[in-house]
N, C-alpha and C positions, 0 to 999 in steps of 0.2 A: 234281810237274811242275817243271821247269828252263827257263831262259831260253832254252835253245837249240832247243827242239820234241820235249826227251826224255821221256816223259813214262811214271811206274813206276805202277804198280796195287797196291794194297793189296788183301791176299787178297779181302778181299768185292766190291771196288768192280765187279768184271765181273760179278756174281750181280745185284747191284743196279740197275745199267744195264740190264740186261737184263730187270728184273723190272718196270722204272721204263717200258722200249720195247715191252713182252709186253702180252696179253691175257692176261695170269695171274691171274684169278678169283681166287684165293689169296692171290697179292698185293698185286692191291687191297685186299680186306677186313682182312689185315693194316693197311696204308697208313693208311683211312682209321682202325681202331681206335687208331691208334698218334696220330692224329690229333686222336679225340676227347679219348685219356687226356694227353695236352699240355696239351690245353685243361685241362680237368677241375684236372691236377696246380697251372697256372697260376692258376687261383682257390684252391685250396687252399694254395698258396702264400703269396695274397695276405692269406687270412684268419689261419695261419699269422701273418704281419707286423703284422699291425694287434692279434693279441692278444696278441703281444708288445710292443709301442707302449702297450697299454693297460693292462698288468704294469707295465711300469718307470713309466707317470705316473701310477699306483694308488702306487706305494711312495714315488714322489718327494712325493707328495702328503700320505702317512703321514708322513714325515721331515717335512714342514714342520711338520704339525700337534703332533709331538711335540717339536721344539723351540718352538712357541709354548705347550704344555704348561708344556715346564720353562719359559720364562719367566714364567708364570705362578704357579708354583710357587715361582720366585725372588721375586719380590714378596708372595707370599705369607709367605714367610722373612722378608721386611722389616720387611713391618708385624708379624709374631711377635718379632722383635727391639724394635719400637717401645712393643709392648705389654709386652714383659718391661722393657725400661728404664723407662714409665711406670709400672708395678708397682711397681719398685722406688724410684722416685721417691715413689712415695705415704707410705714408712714413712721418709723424710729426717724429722731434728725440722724445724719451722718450714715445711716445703712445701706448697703448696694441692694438698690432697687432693682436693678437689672439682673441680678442675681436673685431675689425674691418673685420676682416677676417670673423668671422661667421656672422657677419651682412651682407655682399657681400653676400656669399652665399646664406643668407638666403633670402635679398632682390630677389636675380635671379629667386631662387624658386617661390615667392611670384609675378613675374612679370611674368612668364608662365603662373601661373593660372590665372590671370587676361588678358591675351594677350589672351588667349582661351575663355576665356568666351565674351569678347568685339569682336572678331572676330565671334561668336556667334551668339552674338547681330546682328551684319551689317548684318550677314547672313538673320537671320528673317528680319530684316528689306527689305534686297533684294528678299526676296519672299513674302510678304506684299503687296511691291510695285510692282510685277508680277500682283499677282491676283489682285490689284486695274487696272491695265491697262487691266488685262480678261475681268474684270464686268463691266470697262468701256464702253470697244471694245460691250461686250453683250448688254449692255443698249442702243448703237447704233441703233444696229441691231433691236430691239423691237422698238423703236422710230419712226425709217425707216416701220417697218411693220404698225403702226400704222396710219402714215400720208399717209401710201398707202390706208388703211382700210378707215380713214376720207376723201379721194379726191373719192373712191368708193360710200362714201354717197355723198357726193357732186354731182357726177357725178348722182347716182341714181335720185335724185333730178331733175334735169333739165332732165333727163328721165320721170319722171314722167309729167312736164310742155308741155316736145315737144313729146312726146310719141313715140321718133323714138328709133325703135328695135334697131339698132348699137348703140347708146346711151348705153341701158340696158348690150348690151353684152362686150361693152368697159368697164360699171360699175363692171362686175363682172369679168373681167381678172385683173383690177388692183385692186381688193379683192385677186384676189387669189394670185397676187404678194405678195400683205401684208400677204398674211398664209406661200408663200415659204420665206420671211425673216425671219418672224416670227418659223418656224422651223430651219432657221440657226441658230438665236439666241438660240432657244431651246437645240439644240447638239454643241453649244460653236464654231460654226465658224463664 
């Protein structure tokens, strides 16, 4: 339409008006199914987003964990350095050995509990990074349901223009694919 009261029609828009002014049975039931799978694609959209939201803070999550890994792994270096310098301390002539000796020890002790806790670590981080590749794999599955739900409008659409019944029943078989993915993603397959 133009500023001036010209106003040009796009192939469909006169079919549409008119089906939008009609008692066309037909095209209501298009209308509203085009209506419902909106809706429909809108929640699967939504879930779609949140289980991608929950992939990236599954892995942001693993990433932390695996740097407080290697820190702990770096400490764990430290005291293995402290204990090899006190080792070697021990065979100086004249050095208290009894004093080198419980520092060995005592480092040993000190590098279990750190070797446990850093192996810990990796662990969460290796199940971090599980559930980011579940919620990934899910957010698929929801994505897939919804661009089935959007080619069902689509199709609905040029349903509505040529008004051929195999049209409308193609439009709603690949609806209902987009509800069986859409339930895979639901129960996590």
């Amino acid at each position: 339409m133009s500023g001036h009261g010209f106003h040009v029609h796009g192939p469909h828009d006169h079919e549409l008006e008119h089906a939008a002014h009609g008692n066309d049975d037909f095209a209501s039931k298009i209308a509203v199914m085009t209506a419902i799978m909106a809706t429909v694609g809108a929640l699967f959209g939504y879930e779609g987003g949140a289980t991608q939201n929950d992939a990236a803070m599954f892995k942001n999550d693993s990433a932390i964990k695996k740097t407080e890994a290697s820190n702990q792994w770096n400490y764990y270096q430290s005291k293995s350095s402290k204990q090899n310098l006190a080792e070697l301390a021990m065979v100086i002539p004249g050095a208290d050995v009894a004093k080198y000796k419980a520092d060995v020890e005592r480092y040993k002790v000190e590098k279990e509990d750190i070797k446990k806790k850093a192996e810990a670590l990796e662990k969460e981080s290796l199940d971090r990074e599980e559930k980011s590749k579940e919620a990934l794999h899910q957010h698929h599955r929801w994505a897939q349901a919804m661009t089935a739900v959007q080619i069902a409008i689509s199709l609905a659409a040029i349903t509505l223009l040529t008004k051929k019944k195999w049209l409308q029943y193609a439009s709603y078989g690949v609806a209902g694919v987009g509800v069986v993915l859409a339930g895979l993603a639901a129960l996590h397959i």
